[in-house]
C-alpha positions, 0 to 999 in steps of 0.5 A: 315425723321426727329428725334427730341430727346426730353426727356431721353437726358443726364438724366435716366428718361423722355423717349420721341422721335419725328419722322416725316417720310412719313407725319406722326408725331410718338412719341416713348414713352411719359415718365414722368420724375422721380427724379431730373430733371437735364435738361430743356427738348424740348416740342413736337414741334407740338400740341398734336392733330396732333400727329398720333400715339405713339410708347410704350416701356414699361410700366413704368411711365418713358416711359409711364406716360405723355400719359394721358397729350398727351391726355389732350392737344388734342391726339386722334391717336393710341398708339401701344404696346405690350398686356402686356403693354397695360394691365399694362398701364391700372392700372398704368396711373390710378394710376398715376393720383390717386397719383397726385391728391391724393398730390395736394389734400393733399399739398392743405388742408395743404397749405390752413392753411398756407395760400398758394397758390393752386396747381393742378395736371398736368392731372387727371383720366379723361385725363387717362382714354382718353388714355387708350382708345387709346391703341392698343396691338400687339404680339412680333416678328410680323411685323405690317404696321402702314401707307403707308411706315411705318412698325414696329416690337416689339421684347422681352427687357427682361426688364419687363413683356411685355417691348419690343424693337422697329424695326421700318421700315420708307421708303420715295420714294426710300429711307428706313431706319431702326430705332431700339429704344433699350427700357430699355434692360434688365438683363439676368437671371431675374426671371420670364421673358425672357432674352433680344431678340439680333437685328442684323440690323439697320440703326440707334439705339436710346440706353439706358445706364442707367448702362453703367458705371459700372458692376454688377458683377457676379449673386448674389444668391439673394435668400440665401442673401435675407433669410440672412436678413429676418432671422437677421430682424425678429431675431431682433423682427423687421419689413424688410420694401422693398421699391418695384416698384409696377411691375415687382420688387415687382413680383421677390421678391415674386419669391424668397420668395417662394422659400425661403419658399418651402426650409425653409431658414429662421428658427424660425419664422414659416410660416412669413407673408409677406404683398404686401400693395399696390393695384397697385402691386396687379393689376399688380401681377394678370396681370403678372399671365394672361400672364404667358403663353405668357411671361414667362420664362422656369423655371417659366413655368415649375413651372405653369406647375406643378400647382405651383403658381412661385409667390404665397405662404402660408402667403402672405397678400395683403392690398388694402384699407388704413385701411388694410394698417394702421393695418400692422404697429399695428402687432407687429409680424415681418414681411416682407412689400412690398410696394410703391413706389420704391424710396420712392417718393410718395405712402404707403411705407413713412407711413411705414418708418416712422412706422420703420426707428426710430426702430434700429430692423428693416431694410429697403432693397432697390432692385433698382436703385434710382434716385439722389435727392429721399428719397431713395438715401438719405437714401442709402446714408446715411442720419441721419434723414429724414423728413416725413409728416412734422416730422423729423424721426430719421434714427435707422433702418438697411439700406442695399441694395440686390446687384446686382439686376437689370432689366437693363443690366450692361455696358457689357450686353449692349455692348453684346446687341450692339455688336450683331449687324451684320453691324455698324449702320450709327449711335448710339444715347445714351440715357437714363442715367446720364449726364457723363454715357452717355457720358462715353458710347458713348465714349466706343462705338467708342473706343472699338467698332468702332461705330458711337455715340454720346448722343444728348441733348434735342432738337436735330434734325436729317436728318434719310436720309442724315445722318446728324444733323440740329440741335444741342440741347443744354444743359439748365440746370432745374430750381428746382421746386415742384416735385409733384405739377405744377401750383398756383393759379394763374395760374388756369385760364391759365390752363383751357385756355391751355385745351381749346386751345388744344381742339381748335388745335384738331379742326383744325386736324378734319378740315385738316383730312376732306379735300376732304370730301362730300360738304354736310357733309363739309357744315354742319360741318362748319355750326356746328362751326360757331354756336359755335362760335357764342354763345361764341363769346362775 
């Protein structure tokens, strides 16, 4: 009964936990590590074709986006989640690949002039597509047996549509624990989704701190405050340009515009256009409308209760092909462009600042968090200029933030989250935040609460049974690297290799899994291999 922490360790992104409990190998979450990568983080320790099932979270990529990877290198297990992750799942692991292969194309084509080296991406549709396959929705609050001595609950994070946190259930001989995986908990009083679901029992908890320095603050009356800027924006003759994260951000400023809209707040401008310029946030918005019902909350019930659309309005435009997007940017009328992605790393939204950033009656508005080292928190920052497409562009354009919002609880929403706990866990594991967050709220845990806590590096193993670590992981700081592409030329053939090896290790599972079968379904399958390795034995 063994947690390894592999990813999310003393960093915010790359969530990612190994557990080995009654001869099963789980992973809970599978994330993609977004922004700078500060830590060298641990491989799964096992091949992928011996993984048995993968535990989701969430949706988001970060949580999410090396499951098609898993799939590449051999996963064929289940991957358990809630039925609005899954379905959310399904467009952005798709999308995922479309924009990695989309950039190793283009770096390609720009690359070859130059006389580069090639890059290719780190999976494609294919790998996908494969695992999309492997998902498996299930409700909240149900308990569900996984395997013999294996239970698992998904409980409501408040976080993002279907985001959840995870009670799982693990018991050996005689000896059960319980493990919650806190998920990203989420702010109270988010539009459209429930506040976070309190847990009140655990043995262990794997918890996020991605804020757990630092406090929101009281609710900002984000809708005024986000009409303030439309109205100066547009008074202006300027474009307000909003760098959104494609689900579940993009979905809130639509709530509000609504509002902003039905209540007339912004004045002279008329019904103003607001372009959503992303065929994700298109998807995701129509997802969120299938599961108004299940997932969301009272107020905007009520709404489609009385027939109102909470995120549908008069002027709202949606541009899916890369033409309609190119049309925006030649109307010369202000508007408001939703568009990704939310830190400005890849996607539609650097055509539009370049487009608006050099334009003094424009303003760029971030609504969320962005990571160290991205084009957002530079321009956050302040940078004078910025490079975009090879081309430096001036920074003229008003940069300001919507205080406050979040979809991550501040540190005294997590401490409420914690502190709900009836009995003191045997241990509270930090995860999920910058390097010095993590351990700032570790130490809060033990001093003001009284906790058990520490924030593992990757590569740290703990005894679930004994209460005790085996192994101490230790900080290795990341080499800098191309974010967006992985691997040269050079090294193609390698990776083609890696494929194969993976389907070899694949191989072997399918021959343990079949142990104890019929001798002449064995006979035959053995025959099978060696026919294959007879003609490729050369």
């Amino acid at each position: 009964m063994k947690l390894m922490f592999l990813g999310a360790t003393h960093e915010v992104t790359g969530s990612c936990f190994y557990l080995e409990a009654c001869g099963k190998r789980i992973l809970v979450d599978c994330g993609m590590e977004q922004g700078p990568d500060e830590y060298e983080n641990q491989e799964i320790p096992v091949p992928g074709s011996e993984i048995d099932m993968v535990l989701l979270t969430h949706a988001h990529i970060d949580h999410s986006g090396k499951l098609p990877l898993l799939y590449q290198k051999g996963f064929r297990g289940q991957i358990f989640a809630t039925n609005a992750t899954r379905d959310l799942c399904e467009i952005m692991l798709r999308d995922s690949a479309h924009i990695q292969m989309f950039e190793a194309e283009w770096r390609n084509r720009k690359g070859r002039r130059a006389g580069k080296e090639e890059f290719i991406p780190l999976y494609d549709m294919d790998d996908a597509e494969g695992a999309i396959r492997c998902f498996v929705g299930c409700p909240y609050d149900r308990e569900i047996t996984l395997a013999d001595g294996i239970r698992v609950r998904f409980v409501d994070a408040g976080h993002l549509l279907g985001s959840s946190s995870i009670e799982l259930w693990v018991k050996e001989e005689q000896t059960e624990r319980k493990i919650v995986f806190s998920g990203d908990i989420g702010n109270v009083n988010q539009p459209l989704i429930r506040d976070p679901q309190y847990l009140t029992e655990a043995d262990y908890v794997v918890m996020e701190s991605t804020y757990g320095d630092r406090s929101h603050g009281q609710t900002p009356d984000y809708v005024n405050e986000l009409a303030e800027i439309i109205q100066r924006t547009f008074d202006r003759g300027g474009n307000l340009v909003i760098p959104s994260f494609a689900v579940g951000r993009t979905q809130e400023l639509l709530y509000f515009i609504r509002e902003i809209k039905e209540r007339e707040l912004v004045k002279r401008h008329g019904d103003f256009e607001v372009y959503v310029d992303s065929p994700l946030a298109i998807e995701a918005t129509r997802i969120f409308m299938e599961h108004m019902y299940d997932d969301f909350d009272e107020e905007a019930f009520a709404l489609v209760q009385k027939g109102i659309n909470p995120i549908g309005f008069s002027g709202l435009r949606t541009s899916v092909t890369s033409e309609d997007s190119k049309l925006i940017n030649f109307d010369s009328k202000p508007k408001v462009i939703l568009s990704a992605s939310g830190m400005c790393e890849a996607g539609r939204i650097k055509h539009h600042l370049k487009h608006n950033l050099w334009r003094p009656e424009c303003t760029v508005l971030f609504v969320g968090y962005q990571a160290g080292g991205t084009l957002g928190r530079a321009l956050l920052e302040g940078a004078p200029r910025v490079k975009l497409f090879g081309e430096e562009i001036e920074v003229r354009a008003e940069i300001c933030r919507l205080s406050g919002i979040s979809a991550h609880a501040d540190s005294e929403g997590l401490l409420r989250w914690i502190g709900a706990f009836k009995e003191k866990p045997k241990k509270v594991f930090v995860v999920h935040g910058e390097d010095e967050v993590c351990e700032l709220f570790a130490g809060r845990l033990r001093s003001e609460l009284g906790v058990d806590a520490a924030a593992p590096y990757s590569g740290t193993v703990y005894d679930l049974a004994e209460n005790v670590c085996v192994k101490q992981g230790v900080p290795v700081r990341a080499k800098r690297e191309e974010p967006l592409t992985r691997l040269p030329k050079a090294a193609r053939g390698s990776t083609v290799f890696a494929r194969l090896w993976a389907a070899g290790q694949r191989l072997l599972t399918v021959i343990r899994h079949n142990e104890g079968g019929a001798n002449k379904d064995l006979a035959k399958f053995a025959d099978q291999i060696n026919a294959l390795c007879e003609k490729w034995d050369r």
